[in-house]
N, C-alpha and C positions, 0 to 999 in steps of 0.2 A: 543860162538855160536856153534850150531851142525845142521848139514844138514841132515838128514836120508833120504838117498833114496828111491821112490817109490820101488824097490823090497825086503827094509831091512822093510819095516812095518810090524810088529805083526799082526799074520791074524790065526783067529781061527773061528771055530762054533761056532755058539750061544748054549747054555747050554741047554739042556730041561727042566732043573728045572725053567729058567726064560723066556725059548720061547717054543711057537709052532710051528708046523713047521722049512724048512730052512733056516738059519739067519747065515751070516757070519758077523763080525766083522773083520775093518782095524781098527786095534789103531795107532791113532795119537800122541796120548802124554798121558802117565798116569802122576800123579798127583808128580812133582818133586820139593819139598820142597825149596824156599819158597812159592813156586805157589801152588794151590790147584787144576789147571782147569786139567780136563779128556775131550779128543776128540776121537772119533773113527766117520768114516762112516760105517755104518750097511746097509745092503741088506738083503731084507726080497725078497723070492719069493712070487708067488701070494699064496694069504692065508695065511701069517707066520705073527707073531705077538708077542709083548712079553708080560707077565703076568703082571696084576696088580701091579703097582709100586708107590713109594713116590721116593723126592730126597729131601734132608736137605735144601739146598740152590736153588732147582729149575733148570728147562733144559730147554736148547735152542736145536729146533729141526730148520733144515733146507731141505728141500727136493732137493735133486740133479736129478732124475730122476725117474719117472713113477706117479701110484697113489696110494694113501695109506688113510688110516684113526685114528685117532686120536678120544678117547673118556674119557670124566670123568666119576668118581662113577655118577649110577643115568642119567647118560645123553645118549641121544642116539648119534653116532659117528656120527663126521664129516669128511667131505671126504676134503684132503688134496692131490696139486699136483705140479708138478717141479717147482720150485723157490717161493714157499710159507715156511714161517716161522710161526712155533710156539711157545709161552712162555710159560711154564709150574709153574705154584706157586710154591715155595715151601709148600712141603705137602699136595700136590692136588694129592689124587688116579687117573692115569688114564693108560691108555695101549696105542699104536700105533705101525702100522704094515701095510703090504700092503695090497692092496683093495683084493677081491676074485679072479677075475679075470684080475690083471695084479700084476708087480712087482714094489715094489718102494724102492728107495733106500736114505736115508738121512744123514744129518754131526747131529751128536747129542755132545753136549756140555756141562757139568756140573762141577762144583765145589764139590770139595769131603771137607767133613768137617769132623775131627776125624778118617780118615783114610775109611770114608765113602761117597759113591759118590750115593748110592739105596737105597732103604727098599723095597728088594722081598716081594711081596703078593701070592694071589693065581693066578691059571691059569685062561685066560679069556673064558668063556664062550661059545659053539657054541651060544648059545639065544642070548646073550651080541652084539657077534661080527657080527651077522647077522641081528641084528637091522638095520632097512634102516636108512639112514643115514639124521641128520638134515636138 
């Protein structure tokens, strides 16, 4: 058993290759053989969001505070907020990040398969992401 303390957590910025905007990352637990699962809680400020993505085996998003939005290829965003959860398919393109004006911050959750936990796409959209939401 290992207890890592809230101030030993891995804590970086989110990457611009895969976000807009400010996006920090607290990783929870990268992927420690025989286990496959990746946790980090991600804070996006208001506006930030990360780019079009897949994941092999699919993500579990959990909202811990504010409001954010969540969208598929093709679909217009839905607005997501504190203690709602999302499941994501595997291989379902979609993006989420926080609403325009406010910040949300969520536990995101996924299985890494082959040393793979994403499949970066492109950047989403000002059109995309300024769709009013379903």
């Amino acid at each position: 058993m290992e207890i890592i303390a809230a101030p030993d957590h891995a804590h970086r910025k989110g990457p611009a290759s895969y976000f807009t905007g400010n996006v920090s990352l607290h990783l929870l637990t990268e992927s420690r053989p025989p286990a496959s699962v990746f946790a980090a809680r991600v804070s996006f400020e208001p506006g930030a969001r990360t780019a079009w993505h897949t994941h092999p085996v699919g993500q579990l998003l959990h909202v811990l505070s504010g409001t954010g939005l969540v969208a598929l290829r093709n679909q217009a965003p839905r607005v997501i907020a504190t203690g709602d959860t999302v499941w994501i398919d595997p291989g379902e393109e979609h993006w989420h990040g926080a609403a325009p004006d406010s910040a949300m911050e969520h536990l995101a959750v996924q299985e890494v398969r082959d040393g793979n936990g994403a499949d970066w796409l492109e950047h989403v959209t000002e059109t995309d992401y300024l769709t009013p939401p379903a």
